[in-house]
Each structure stands twice: as C-alpha cells, then as structure tokens.
C-alpha positions in Angstrom: -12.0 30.1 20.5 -15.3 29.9 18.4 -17.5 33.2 18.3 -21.0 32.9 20.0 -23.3 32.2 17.8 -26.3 34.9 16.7 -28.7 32.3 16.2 -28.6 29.6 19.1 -30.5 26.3 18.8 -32.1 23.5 20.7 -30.0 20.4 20.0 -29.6 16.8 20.7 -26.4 15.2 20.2 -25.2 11.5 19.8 -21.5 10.7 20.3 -20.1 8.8 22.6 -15.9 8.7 22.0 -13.1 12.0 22.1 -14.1 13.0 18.6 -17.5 13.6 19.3 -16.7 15.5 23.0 -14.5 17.9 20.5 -17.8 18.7 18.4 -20.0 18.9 21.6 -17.2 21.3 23.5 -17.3 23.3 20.3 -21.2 23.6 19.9 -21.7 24.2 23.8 -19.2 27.2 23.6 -21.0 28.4 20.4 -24.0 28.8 22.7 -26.1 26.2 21.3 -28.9 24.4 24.2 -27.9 21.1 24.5 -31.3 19.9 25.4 -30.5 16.0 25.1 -27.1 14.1 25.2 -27.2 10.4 23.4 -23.9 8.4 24.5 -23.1 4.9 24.8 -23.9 3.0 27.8 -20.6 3.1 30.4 -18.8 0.2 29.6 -15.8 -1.6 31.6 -12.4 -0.1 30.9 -9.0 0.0 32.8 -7.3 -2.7 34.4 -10.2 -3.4 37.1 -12.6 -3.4 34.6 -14.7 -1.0 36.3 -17.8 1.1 34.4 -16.8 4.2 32.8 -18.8 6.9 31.5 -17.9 7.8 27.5 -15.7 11.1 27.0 -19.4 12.5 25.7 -21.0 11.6 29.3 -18.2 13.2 30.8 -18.3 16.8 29.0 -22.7 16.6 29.5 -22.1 15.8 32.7 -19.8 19.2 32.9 -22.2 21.0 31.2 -25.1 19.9 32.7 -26.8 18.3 29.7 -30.0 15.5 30.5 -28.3 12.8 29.2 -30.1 8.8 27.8 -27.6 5.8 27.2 -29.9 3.3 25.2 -28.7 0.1 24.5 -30.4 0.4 21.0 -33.2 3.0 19.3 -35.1 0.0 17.7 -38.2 0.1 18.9 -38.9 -3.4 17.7 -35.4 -4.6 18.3 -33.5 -6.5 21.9 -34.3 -3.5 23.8 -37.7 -1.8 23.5 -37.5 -0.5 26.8 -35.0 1.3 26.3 -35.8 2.7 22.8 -39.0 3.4 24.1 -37.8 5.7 27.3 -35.1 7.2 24.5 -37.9 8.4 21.8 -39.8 10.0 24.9 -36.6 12.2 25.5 -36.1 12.8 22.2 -39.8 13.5 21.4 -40.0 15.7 24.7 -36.6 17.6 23.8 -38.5 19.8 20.5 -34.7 20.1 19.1 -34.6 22.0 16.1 -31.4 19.7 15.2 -29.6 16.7 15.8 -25.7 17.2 15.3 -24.3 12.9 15.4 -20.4 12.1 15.5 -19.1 8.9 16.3 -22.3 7.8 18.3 -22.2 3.7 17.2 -25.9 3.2 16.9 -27.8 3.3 13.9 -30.4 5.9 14.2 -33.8 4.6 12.8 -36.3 6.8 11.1 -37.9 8.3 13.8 -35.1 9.6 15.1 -34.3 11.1 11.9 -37.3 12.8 11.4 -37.8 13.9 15.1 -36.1 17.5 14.6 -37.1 20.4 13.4 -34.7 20.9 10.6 -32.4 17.7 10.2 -30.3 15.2 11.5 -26.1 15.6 11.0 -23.3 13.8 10.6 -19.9 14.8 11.3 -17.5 12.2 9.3 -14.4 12.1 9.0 -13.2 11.3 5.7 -13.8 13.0 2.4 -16.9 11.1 1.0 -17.7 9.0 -0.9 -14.4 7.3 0.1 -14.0 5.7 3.3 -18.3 5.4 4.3 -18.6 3.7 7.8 -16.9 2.6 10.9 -12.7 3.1 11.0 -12.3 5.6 8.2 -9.2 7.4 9.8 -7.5 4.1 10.2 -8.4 2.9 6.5 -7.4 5.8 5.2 -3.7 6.0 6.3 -3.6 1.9 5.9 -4.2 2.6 2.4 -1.8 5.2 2.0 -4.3 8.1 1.1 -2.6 11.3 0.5 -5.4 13.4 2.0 -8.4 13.0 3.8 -10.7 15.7 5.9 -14.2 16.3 7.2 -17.5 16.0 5.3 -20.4 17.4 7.3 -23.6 15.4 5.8 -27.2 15.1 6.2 -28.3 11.7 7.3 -30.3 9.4 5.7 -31.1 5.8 7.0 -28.2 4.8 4.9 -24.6 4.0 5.7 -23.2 7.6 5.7 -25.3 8.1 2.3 -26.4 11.5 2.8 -26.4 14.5 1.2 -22.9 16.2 1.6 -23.2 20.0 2.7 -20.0 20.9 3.1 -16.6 19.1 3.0 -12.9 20.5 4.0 -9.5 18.8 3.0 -6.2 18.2 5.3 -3.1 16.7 4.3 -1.6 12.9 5.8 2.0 13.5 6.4 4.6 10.7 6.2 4.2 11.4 10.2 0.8 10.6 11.0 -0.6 8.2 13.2 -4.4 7.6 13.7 -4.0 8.8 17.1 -2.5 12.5 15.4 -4.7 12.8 12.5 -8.0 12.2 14.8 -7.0 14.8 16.5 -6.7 17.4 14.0 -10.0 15.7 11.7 -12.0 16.3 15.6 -11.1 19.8 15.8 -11.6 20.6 12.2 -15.2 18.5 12.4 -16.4 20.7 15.5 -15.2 24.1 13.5 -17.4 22.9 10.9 -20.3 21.7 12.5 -21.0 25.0 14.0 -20.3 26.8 11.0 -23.1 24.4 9.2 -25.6 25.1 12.0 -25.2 28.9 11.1 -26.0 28.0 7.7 -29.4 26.1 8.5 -30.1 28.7 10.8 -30.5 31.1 8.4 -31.5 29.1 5.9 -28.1 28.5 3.5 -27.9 24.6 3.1 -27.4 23.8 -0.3 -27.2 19.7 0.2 -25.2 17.6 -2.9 -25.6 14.4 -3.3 -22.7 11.8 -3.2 -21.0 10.9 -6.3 -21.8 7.5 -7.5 -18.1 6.7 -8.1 -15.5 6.6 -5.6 -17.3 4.7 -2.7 -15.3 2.5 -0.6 -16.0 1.4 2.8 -13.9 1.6 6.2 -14.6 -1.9 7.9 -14.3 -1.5 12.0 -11.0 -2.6 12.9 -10.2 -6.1 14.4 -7.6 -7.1 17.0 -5.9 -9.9 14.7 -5.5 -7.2 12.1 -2.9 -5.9 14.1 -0.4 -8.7 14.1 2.7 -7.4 11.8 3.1 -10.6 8.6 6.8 -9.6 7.9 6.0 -11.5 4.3 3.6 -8.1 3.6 5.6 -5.1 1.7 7.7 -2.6 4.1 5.4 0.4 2.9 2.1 -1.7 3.7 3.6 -2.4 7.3 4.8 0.6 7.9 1.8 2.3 7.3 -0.2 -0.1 9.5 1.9 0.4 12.2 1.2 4.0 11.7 -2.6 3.1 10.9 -3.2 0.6 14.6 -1.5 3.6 17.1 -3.3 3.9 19.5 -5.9 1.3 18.7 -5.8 -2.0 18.4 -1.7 -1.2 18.4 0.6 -3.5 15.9 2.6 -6.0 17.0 4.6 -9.0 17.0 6.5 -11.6 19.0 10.3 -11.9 19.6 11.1 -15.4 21.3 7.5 -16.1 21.6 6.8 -12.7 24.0 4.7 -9.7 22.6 6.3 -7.1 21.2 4.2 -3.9 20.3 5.5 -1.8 17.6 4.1 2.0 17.6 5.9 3.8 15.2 8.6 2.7 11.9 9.7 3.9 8.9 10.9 2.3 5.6 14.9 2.8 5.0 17.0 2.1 1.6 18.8 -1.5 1.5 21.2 -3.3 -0.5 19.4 -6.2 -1.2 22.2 -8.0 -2.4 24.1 -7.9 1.1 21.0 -10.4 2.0 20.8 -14.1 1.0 17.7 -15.4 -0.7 17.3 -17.8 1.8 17.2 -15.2 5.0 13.8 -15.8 6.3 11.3 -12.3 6.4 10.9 -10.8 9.5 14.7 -11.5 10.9 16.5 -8.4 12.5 19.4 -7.3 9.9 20.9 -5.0 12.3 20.2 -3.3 15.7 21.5 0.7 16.8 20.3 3.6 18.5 18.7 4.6 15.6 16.6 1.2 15.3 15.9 -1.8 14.4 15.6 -2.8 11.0 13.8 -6.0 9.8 13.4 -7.9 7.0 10.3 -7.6 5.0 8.5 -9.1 2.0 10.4 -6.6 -0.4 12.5 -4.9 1.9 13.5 -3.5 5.2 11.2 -1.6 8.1 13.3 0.5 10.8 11.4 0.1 14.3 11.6 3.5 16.5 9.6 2.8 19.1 8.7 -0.1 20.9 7.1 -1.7 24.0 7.3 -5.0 25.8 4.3 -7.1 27.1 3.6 -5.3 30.6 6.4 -2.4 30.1 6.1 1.2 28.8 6.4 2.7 25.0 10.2 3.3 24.5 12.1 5.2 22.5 14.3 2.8 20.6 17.2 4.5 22.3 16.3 3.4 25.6 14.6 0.2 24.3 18.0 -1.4 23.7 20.1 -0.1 26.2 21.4 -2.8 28.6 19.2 -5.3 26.6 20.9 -8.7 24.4 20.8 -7.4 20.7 18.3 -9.1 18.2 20.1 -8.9 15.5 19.6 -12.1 13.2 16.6 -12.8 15.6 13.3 -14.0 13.9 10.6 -11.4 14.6 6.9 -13.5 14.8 8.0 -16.6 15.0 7.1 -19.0 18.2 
C-alpha cells in the first residue's frame, strides 16, 4: 500500500490498457486529483463483438474521474472535433501534471505544454533500448537479460525524453510477457508517484538519453506469431514465451491450429536424427511433452491449446488423444 502523499496534485492521465490502470490505481490511492482521464475510445472485444470500455475507463469510472476518449489530439488531423472538445478539457482541467502510460496516441505539442510542470511517461523498458510500441515483448524475443522502468519526460519525440529516474528487474528463464507486465506495471506506478514527489518539491534532475544503445520495439503483428520450426530452438522458445498472452504463437498439426503457450529447449543427440528428418516433426510424445524438431535442435511443448478448446497442461493435452509423434508440425 502506497503512503498518501504530502503534496497532492491536479493531474490528467492518458492510458488506456492494464498497465496504465496499475499507475492510475497507484496515483489515485496516493491522493493525487484526477481532474481529467484520456483513454482510448471503447472498442469491440469478446466473442459478440460488443463495445468495451478500456481497463483505464473502467478504474475512472470507479473513481469518479471526467473522462474524454478522442479519436486523435491533432487539431489539424481526421478528427478536429474531437481534438478540439479534448484541448477544451484539458485547457479547462489547470493540471499541474500529466502522468501518460500506454495511452496509443501521440500527444502533440499542446498537449505537452498544457501543464503546469510537465508531461510523463511511464515506459517500460530501460532506455534507450527498446523506444516505442511492444517493448516488453521485444525484449524477451531478444533474449534480454534484464529490463525495468524508465520514468521520462516527454518530448514530441518517440519516447526521446529526458530520463528522470530508471529501476532494473531481472527476466527469468520463466517469464512470459503476460508475467513480466505485470511486475514492470506495478513497479511503473511505485515509481510514478515517487517522481511526482520529486517535482513537487522541486528534485527532478532530468538526463538525457544516451546516444548509443537505441533500438526500437516495433508493435507486434499477428503473422509474427506463427512458430517456422527452420528458426533456432532458443529463438522459438523465447517467442513462444514473448506472444503469451498476445498475439499467442502457434502452429498447425494436420492443417488445424495449434497454439503453443509455453516450451522450453531440452539436450538432444543429434546423431539419433537423420539429416533428412524434416524441421518441425515430433521426435517423441510423453507426459512431460512434446518435443520437436527445430532448425538446430529440439523445443519441448508444455502447454498447448486446440482451435476452440482451453489451454492444457501437456499432461492432459495428450491423454486419450492419437500421439504425434513423427507428425509434421506447420505443414498443410
């Protein structure tokens, strides 16, 4: 629980996904005024498709927060409308700050320079590495050994700013994107309060990025998460690990979809396999897994699920089913 804290201010926050309700939990209890929630228009989710409010709508509306869902803040962009009835808000709002965290629009000028002290971004990576849209998944895709939270101010660049403070946390062998968000969100809020302290009482001592080290975390696509069995069994691995929850890897097994959620390399005696044994065919089938062929060696699947079934343990994923051993995994 997060102590109150002595100097409350008037904030607007722009987030719209589960990290960002974390950061706005954590600044509500802190006894911030959330004069202004930005979220994401509700979009169609769930099997019917019907409109659902963001995780961030949901806490404001909770907490009783006015809340504006533009389409865009460009004033001179598709929607002028709705940028214009936005900068009235935020204009009418007087915040002091403006905390941002996972919001998805860019924030023009005028909405940088609307608050009293500064606009900030809670990221989550350690920057300069991993600047933009999926950096949690890029970073385990890529096999980083750490990553964290870097608390910035923003600029109108691509998560260019300033860095004010930045806090480190360890990727285990074990973590999925859907585990490490969790812990980067909670750490993030922790932070964000702790910064807004700080620029209370005047202690920000902004650094700028360094020049080397910048890479960038592209937003993930859907056809990125279809397994090629020709790919390394670390590199697969550690996308399976990379696309759970979202977009989820997979495969096909006698032209079905299979979805793969979590795997692990294992040691093989590569000369028990013929040259010729084409990559992605099942070696072997047990409780313990199932273990496929790869470009340079061989991925142990754990847990599974079936086009229109439930995740399963691979336990109960092969009980009472044919085995697919010597099956061809991805093929048609």
């Amino acid at each position: 629980m997060l102590a109150k804290t002595a100097l409350p201010l008037r904030l607007i926050f722009a987030g719209t996904p589960e990290f960002a309700q974390v950061a706005l939990q954590a600044l509500h209890d802190a006894g911030h005024h959330v004069v202004l929630v930005l979220t994401q228009p509700d979009r169609p989710a769930g099997r019917g498709m019907k409109l659902q409010a963001s995780p961030v709508k949901q806490l404001a509306l909770q907490i009783g927060a006015p809340i504006a869902q533009p389409r865009s803040l460009r004033l001179d962009g598709k929607y002028p409308q709705d940028a214009a009835d936005a900068q009235q808000a935020i204009l009418a709002a007087k915040a002091d700050a403006c905390v941002v965290a996972a919001y998805g629009l860019i924030l023009p000028q005028w909405v940088l320079d609307a608050p009293r002290l500064q606009c900030f971004n809670i990221h989550g990576s350690l920057l300069p590495r991993w600047r933009g849209a999926a950096p949690i998944h890029r970073a385990i895709e890529a096999g980083d050994a750490q990553t964290g939270i870097t608390i910035m101010q923003m600029d109108a660049g691509l998560d260019t700013g300033d860095m004010l403070t930045m806090e480190s946390l360890p990727i285990t062998l074990d973590d999925t994107t859907g585990s490490l968000h969790d812990k980067l969100a909670a750490l993030g809020a922790r932070m964000m309060v702790d910064v807004l302290d700080m620029a209370s009482a005047g202690q920000l001592k902004p650094v700028a990025q360094p020049a080397e080290g910048i890479t960038y975390a592209a937003k993930i696509e859907k056809a990125e998460a279809l397994i090629d069995w020709e790919q390394p069994a670390a590199a697969i691995a550690r996308r399976i690990r990379a696309f759970n929850p979202f977009p989820g890897a997979h495969t096909t097994v006698a032209g079905e979809l299979l979805k793969v959620w979590q795997a692990h390399c294992i040691d093989f005696d590569s000369i028990k396999i013929n040259a010729d044994v084409p990559k992605g065919t099942v070696l072997a089938q047990s409780s313990d897994g199932i273990d496929v062929l790869t470009g340079d060696g061989v991925v142990r699947l754990t847990q599974l699920q079936r086009a229109g079934g439930k995740r399963m343990a691979v336990v109960d994923f092969v009980r009472g089913q044919a085995t697919l051993t010597d099956a061809v995994l991805g093929t048609p």
